[in-house]
C-alpha distance (Angstrom), angle and dihedral (degrees) to the residues before:
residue distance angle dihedral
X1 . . .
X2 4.02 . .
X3 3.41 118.9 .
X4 3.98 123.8 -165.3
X5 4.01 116.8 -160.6
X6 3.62 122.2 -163.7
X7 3.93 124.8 -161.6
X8 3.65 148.5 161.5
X9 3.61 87.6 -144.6
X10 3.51 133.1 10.8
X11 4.29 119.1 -179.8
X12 3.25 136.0 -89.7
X13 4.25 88.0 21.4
X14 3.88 91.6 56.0
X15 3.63 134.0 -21.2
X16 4.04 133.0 176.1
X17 4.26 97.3 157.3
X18 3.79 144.1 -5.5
X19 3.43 91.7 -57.2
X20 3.42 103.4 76.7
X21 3.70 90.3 44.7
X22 4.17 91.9 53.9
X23 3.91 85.6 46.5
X24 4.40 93.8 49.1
X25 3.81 92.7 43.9
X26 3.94 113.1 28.4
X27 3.90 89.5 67.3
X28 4.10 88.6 57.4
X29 3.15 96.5 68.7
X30 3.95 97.5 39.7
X31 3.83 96.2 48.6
X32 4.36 88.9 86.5
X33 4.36 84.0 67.2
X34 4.13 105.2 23.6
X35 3.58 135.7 44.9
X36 3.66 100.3 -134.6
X37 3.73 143.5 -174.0
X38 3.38 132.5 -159.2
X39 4.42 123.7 -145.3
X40 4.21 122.1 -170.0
X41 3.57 130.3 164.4
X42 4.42 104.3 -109.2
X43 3.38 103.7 -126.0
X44 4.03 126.8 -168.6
X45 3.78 86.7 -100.7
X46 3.41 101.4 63.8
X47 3.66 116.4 99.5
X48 3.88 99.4 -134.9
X49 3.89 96.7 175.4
X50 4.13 89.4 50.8
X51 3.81 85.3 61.2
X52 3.69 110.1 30.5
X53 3.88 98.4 -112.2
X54 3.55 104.1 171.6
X55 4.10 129.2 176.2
X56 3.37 116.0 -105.5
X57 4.18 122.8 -128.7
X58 3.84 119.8 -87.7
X59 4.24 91.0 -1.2
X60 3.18 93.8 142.0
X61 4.04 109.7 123.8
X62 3.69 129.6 177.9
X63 4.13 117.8 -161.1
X64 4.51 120.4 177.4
X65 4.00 102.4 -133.7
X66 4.02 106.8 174.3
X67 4.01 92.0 -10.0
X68 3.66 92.2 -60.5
X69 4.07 121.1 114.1
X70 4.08 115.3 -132.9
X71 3.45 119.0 -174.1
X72 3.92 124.8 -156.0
X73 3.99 133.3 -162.9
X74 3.64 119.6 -157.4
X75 3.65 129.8 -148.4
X76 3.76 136.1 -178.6
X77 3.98 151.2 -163.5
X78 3.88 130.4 156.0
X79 4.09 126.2 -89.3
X80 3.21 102.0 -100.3
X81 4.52 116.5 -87.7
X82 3.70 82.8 19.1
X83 3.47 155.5 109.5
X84 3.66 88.7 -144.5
X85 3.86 127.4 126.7
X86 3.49 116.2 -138.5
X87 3.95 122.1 -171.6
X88 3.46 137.9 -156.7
X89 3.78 131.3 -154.3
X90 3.37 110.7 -142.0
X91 4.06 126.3 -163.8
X92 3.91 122.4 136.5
X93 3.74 94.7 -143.6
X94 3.70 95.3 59.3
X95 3.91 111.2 25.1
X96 3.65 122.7 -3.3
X97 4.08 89.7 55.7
X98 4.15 87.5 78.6
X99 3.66 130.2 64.0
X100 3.55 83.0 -144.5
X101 4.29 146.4 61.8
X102 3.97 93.9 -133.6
X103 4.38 108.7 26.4
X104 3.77 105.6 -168.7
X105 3.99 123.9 -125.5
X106 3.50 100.4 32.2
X107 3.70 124.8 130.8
X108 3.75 118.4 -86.8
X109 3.90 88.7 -134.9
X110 3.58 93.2 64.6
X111 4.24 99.5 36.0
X112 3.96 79.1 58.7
X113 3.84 94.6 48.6
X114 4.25 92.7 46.4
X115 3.75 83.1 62.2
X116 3.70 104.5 33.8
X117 3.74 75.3 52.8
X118 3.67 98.8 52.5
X119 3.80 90.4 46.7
X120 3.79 98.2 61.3
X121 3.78 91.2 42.3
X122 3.96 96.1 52.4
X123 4.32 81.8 52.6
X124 3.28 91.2 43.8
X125 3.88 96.0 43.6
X126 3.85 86.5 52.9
X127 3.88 96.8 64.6
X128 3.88 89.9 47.8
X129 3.70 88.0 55.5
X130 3.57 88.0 37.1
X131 3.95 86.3 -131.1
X132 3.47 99.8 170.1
X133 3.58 110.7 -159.1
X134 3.59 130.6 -149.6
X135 3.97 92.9 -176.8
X136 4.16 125.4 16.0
X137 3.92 99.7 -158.0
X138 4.15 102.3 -154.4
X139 3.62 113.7 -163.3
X140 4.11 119.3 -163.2
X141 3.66 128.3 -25.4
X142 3.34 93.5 -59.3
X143 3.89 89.4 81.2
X144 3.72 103.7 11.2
X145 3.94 89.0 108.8
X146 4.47 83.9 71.8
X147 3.70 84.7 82.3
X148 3.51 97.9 42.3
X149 3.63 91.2 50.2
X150 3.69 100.3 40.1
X151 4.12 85.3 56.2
X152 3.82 96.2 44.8
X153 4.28 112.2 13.6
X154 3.85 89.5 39.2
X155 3.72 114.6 27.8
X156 3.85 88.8 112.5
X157 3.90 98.8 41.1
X158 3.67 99.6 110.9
X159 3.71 86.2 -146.0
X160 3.47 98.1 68.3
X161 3.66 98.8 34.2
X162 3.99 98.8 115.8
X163 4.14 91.7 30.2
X164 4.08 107.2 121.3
X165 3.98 114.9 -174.8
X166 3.00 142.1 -142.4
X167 3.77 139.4 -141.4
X168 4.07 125.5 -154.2
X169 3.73 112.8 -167.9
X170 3.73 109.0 -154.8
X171 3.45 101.0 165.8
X172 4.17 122.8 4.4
X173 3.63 92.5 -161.8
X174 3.98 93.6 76.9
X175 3.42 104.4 65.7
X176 4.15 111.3 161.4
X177 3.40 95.5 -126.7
X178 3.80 115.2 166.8
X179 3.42 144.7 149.1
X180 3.74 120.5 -64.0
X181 3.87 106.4 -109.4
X182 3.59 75.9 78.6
X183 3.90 90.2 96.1
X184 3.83 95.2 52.0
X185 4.12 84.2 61.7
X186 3.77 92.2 39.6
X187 3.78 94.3 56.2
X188 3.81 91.5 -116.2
X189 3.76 136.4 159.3
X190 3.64 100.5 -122.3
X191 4.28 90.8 -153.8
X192 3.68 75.8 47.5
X193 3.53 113.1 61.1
X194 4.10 97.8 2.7
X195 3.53 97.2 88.1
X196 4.34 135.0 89.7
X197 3.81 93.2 -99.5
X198 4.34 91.8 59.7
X199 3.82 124.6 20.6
X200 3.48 108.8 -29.2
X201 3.81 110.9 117.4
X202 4.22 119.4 171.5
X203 3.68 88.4 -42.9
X204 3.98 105.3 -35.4
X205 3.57 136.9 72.5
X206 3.70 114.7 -95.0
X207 4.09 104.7 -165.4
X208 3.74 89.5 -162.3
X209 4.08 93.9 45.6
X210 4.58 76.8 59.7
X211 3.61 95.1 46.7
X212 4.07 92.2 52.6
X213 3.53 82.7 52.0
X214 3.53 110.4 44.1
X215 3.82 98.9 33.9
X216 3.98 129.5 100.2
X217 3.76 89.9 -142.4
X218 3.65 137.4 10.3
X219 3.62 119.5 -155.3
X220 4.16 126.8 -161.7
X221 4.26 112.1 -163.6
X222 3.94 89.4 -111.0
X223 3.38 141.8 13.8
X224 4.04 98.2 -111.7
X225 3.33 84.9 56.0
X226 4.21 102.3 43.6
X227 4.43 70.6 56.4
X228 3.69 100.4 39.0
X229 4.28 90.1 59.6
X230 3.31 98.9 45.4
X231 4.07 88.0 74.4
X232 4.19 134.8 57.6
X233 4.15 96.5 -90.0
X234 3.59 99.8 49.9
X235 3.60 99.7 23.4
X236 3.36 107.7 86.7
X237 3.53 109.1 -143.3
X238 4.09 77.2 -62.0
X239 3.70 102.4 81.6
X240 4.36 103.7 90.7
X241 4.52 76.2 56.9
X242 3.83 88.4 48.1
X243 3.78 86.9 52.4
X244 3.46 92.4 44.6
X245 3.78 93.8 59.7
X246 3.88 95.3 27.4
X247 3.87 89.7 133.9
X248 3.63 90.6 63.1
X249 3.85 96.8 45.3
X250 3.96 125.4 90.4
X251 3.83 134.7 156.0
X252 3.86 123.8 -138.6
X253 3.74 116.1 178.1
X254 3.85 130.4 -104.4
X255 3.74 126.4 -107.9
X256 4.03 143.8 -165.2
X257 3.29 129.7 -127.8
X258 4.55 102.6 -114.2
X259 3.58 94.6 -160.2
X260 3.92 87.7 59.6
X261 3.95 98.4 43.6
X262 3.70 105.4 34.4
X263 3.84 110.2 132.8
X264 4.20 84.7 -153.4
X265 3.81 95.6 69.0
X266 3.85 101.0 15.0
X267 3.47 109.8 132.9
X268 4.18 100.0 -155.7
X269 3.70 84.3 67.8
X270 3.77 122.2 108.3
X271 3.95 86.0 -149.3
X272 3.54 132.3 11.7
X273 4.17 119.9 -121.0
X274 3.59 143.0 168.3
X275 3.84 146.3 175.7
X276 4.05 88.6 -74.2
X277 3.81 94.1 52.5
X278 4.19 122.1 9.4
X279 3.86 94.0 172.3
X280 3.73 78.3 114.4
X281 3.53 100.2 69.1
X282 3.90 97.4 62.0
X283 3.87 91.1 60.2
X284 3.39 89.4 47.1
X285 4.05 90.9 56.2
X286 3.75 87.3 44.3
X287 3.66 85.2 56.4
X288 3.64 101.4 48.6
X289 3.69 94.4 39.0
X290 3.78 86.3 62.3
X291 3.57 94.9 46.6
X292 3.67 90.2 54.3
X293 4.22 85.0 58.4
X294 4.29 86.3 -115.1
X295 3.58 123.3 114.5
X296 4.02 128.0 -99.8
X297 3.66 104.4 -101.0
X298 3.95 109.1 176.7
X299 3.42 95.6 -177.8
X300 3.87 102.4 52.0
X301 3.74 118.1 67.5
X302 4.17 125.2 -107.2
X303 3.49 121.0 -134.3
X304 3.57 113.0 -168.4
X305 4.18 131.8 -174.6
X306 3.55 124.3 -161.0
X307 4.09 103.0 174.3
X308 4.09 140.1 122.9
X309 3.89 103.7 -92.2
X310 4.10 98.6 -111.1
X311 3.14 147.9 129.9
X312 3.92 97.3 -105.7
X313 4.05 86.7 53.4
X314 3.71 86.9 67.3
X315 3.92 99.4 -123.9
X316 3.64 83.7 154.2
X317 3.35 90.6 79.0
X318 3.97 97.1 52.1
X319 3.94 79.6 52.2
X320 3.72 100.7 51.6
X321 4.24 87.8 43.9
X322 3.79 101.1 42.8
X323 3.39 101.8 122.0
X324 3.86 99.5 40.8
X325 3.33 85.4 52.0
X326 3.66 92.9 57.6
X327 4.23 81.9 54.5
X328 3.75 92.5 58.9
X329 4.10 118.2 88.1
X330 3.18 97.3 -127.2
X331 4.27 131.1 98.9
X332 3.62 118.9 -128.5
X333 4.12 122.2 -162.5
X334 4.05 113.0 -178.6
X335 3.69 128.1 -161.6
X336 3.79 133.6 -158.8
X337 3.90 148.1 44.3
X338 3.76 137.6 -105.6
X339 3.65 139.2 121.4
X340 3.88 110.9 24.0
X341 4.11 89.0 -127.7
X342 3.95 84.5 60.2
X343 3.71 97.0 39.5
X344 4.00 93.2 55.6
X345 3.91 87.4 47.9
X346 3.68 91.1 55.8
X347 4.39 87.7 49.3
X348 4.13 90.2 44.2
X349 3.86 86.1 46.6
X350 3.95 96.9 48.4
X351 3.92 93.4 45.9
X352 4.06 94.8 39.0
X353 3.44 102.8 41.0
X354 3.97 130.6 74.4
X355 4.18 92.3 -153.4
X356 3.82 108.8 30.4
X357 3.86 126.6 73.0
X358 3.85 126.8 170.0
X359 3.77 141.2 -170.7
X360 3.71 117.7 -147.4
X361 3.88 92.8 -146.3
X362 3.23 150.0 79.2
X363 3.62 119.4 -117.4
X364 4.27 118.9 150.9
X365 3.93 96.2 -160.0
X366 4.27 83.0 55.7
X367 3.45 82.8 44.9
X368 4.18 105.4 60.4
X369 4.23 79.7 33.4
X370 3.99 84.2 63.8
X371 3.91 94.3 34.1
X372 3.97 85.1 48.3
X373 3.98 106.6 45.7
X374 4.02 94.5 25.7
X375 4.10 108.3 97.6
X376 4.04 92.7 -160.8
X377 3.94 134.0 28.7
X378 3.50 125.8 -136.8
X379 3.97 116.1 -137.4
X380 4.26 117.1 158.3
X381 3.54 99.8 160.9
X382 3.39 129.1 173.5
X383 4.10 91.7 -154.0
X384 3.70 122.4 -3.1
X385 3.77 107.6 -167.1
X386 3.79 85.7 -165.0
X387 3.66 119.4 -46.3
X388 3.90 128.8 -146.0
X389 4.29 93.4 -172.3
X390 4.38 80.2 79.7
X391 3.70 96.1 48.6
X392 3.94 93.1 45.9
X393 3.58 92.7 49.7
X394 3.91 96.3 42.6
X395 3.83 78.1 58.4
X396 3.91 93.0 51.6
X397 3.87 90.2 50.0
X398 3.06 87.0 -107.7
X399 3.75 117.0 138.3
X400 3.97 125.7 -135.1
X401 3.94 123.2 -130.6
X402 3.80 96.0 -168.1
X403 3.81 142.2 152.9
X404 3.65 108.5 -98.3
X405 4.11 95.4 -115.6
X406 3.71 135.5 131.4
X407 4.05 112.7 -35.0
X408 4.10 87.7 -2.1
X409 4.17 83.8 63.3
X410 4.16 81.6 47.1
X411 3.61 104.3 38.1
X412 3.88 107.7 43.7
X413 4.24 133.5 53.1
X414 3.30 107.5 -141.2
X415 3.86 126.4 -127.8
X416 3.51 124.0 -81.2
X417 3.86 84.2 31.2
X418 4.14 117.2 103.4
X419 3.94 111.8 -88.1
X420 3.63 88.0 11.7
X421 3.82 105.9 -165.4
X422 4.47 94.5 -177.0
X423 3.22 157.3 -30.3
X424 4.09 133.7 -53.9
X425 3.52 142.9 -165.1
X426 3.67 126.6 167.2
X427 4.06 106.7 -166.8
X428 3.80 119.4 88.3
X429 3.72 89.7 -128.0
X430 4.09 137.1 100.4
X431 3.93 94.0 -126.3
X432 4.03 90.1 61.2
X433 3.60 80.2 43.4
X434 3.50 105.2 51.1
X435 3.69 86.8 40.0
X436 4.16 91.6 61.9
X437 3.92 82.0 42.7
X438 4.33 87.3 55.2
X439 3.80 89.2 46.7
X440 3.54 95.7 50.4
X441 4.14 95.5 57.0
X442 3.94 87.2 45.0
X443 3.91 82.9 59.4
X444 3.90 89.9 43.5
X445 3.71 92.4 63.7
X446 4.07 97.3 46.4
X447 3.98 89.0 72.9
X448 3.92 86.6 -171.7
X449 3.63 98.5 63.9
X450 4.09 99.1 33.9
X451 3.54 90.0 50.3
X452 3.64 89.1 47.7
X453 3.96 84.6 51.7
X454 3.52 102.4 52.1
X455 3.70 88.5 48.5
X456 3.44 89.1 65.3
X457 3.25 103.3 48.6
X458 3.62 99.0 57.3
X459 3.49 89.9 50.0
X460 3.79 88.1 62.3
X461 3.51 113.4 114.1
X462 4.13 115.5 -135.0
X463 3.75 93.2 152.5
X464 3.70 111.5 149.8
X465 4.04 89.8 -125.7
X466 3.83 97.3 86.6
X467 4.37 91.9 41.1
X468 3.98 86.9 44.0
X469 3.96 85.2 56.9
X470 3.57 95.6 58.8
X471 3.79 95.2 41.4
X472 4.19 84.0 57.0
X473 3.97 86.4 48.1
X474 4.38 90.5 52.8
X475 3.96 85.1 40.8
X476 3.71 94.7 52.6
X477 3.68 94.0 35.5
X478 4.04 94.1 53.4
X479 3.73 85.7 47.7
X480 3.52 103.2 49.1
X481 4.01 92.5 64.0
């Protein structure tokens, strides 16, 4: 079986979310039953030398979008520990002009057209390779118009006559919707696509609205959350299409890669541990402590936060509760960026607060330094699609306080429950929170049972093996029709 992923990012090449680490591990553990291939846009950020990306002979391909002529390059290296190629379309206009996947303040127009773009390319690019797919896996907007156009642009390419797709919803609250002159640039039929069976959503095109339509299967990151859209909270405006193509919708649950986040081998650590021995863990939260500018307190608990700055994150919550959370014993050390409202809470917080320090930045060796030395792990979301920032820490020891929505609800026991691996709390609010937060230092100081806890959750098992089973099941199912 051949199996063709598309992505706007795909880890360790370029990464801003879960996404890209779905997209760099899921094909691991499915490259024992598929030949598979791998396409991302190469943007300016990505370090081409650091992974041998090199251009491949005679790539150069020319496609006519709105009456103008844009010409792509592609180049190529394997995902690294594989045997899997990974390609990148290049074009200057569209990708490799930003030292970034997602540049702020440009114009919707043309963030729709790089990826409109980068769809017909990676279809295009498949026939040159002759790369005959049995299954296109579309992740996102970003390539949710594949299934539209394999249903309507190339239902009589012989090429792509047996290819079924795929969809992977990652997160139903980005949705590519745009205005309609879209189509004209995408090469579209407008009696076509236009219409309330394909993209056509209250007057715009919704990409996503066309993938749910045109796909053989669509596939949420966990099976709360394949539940969770199907209704008016979580839905997204998208839920009354969900139910209209319910028979075609299932949820299978995330995984990480445990070669990558293993706090035996990882090298950000400032000493090693694992199940057998954790004396390694409390010189790791000595060291992060310090680098946070707060002193090492062994006997108070620390609370750490790696997570985008948004709404959806449920920083809200660490808004509403900041000064009870100042009354708690317990340290608190966040890391990440996002909305400037967010980011300038974080900087108040850190220089008005005795027991909470943040960075506002990104940095994924600070990140496994917080996963490894923190003892709990902060998660208030409003809507959690899935969530990987849980399973890395349960592999850390490190034990999630988290809201119990979409893959949190799947991933974590909650305490008092046997093998508890966290902490839950169902209300929206920052008293429930604070309240899971209160229950987790009472745990801290019975050794016995928090121990006992963390034990448990690293002997959780989120390898990708058992998720990458059920993905071969949908692929094989879709294919056998």
């Amino acid at each position: 079986m051949k199996i063709l992923f598309a992505s706007a990012e795909v880890a360790p090449f370029s990464k801003v979310g879960g996404l890209a680490d779905v997209v760099g591990s899921l094909p691991k553990a499915l490259e024992k039953d598929a030949e598979i291939c791998i396409f991302t846009p190469l943007y300016g950020s990505i370090n081409q030398e650091k992974y041998g990306i090199k251009e491949l002979e005679n790539s150069s391909l020319k496609i006519s979008m709105r009456n103008t002529e844009h010409i792509f390059k592609l180049k190529m290296c394997k995902l690294p520990g594989t045997k899997i190629n990974v390609f990148f379309v290049d074009n200057p206009k569209y990708y490799s002009c930003f030292n970034c996947v997602y540049p702020q303040w440009v114009d919707t127009m043309y963030e729709q057209q790089r990826y409109v773009a980068f769809s017909l390319a990676v279809l295009e690019y498949a026939k040159l390779l002759n790369f005959r797919a049995d299954v296109i896996h579309a992740n996102d907007w970003h390539t949710a118009m594949i299934p539209v156009y394999i249903k309507n642009n190339y239902k009589y390419d012989d090429f792509y006559k047996d290819t079924k797709t795929v969809f992977s919803i990652h997160n139903l609250a980005y949705q590519g919707a745009c205005d309609p002159k879209i189509i004209d640039f995408a090469n579209m039929r407008w009696d076509n696509v236009y219409n309330d069976h394909c993209v056509e959503h209250y007057g715009k095109v919704n990409w996503v609205k066309g993938a749910i339509y045109c796909s053989d299967k669509i596939i949420a990151v966990s099976e709360k959350y394949a539940q969770e859209i199907m209704g008016e909270e979580f839905g997204e405006g998208m839920d009354y299409t969900l139910r209209d193509n319910a028979w075609k919708v299932m949820g299978i649950t995330n995984g990480i890669d445990y070669t990558e986040f293993n706090p035996k081998t990882d090298k950000n650590l400032v000493k090693n541990y694992d199940l057998s021995d954790m004396t390694g863990k409390e010189a790791c939260k000595k060291e992060i402590v310090e680098k946070f500018g707060m002193p090492y307190c062994p006997n108070t608990p620390l609370i750490g936060m790696v997570s985008r700055l948004v709404y959806q994150k449920g920083i809200d919550l660490i808004r509403d509760m900041q000064w009870e959370l100042q009354k708690v014993n317990a340290q608190y050390i966040i890391l990440g960026t996002g909305e400037y409202g967010y980011e300038n809470l974080m900087i108040w917080l850190s220089n008005n607060s005795w027991n909470i320090r943040a960075m506002v930045d990104y940095k994924p060796d600070w990140a496994n330094k917080i996963y490894g030395g923190s003892d709990f792990f902060l998660m208030p979301s409003k809507f959690e699609p899935c969530g990987l920032s849980q399973l890395i820490a349960m592999r850390y020891g490190c034990l999630p306080i988290a809201r119990a929505t979409g893959g949190l609800e799947d991933t974590i026991v909650g305490y008092p429950l046997n093998d508890s691996t966290g902490f839950k709390f169902y209300g929206y609010n920052g008293w429930d929170m604070l309240e899971a937060i209160k229950r987790a230092q009472c745990v801290f100081q019975d050794k016995y049972t928090f121990n006992a806890m963390r034990q448990s959750a690293m002997k959780a098992d989120f390898t990708w093996e058992k998720s990458a089973q059920k993905y071969m099941n949908v692929y094989r199912e879709i294919c056998s029709k």
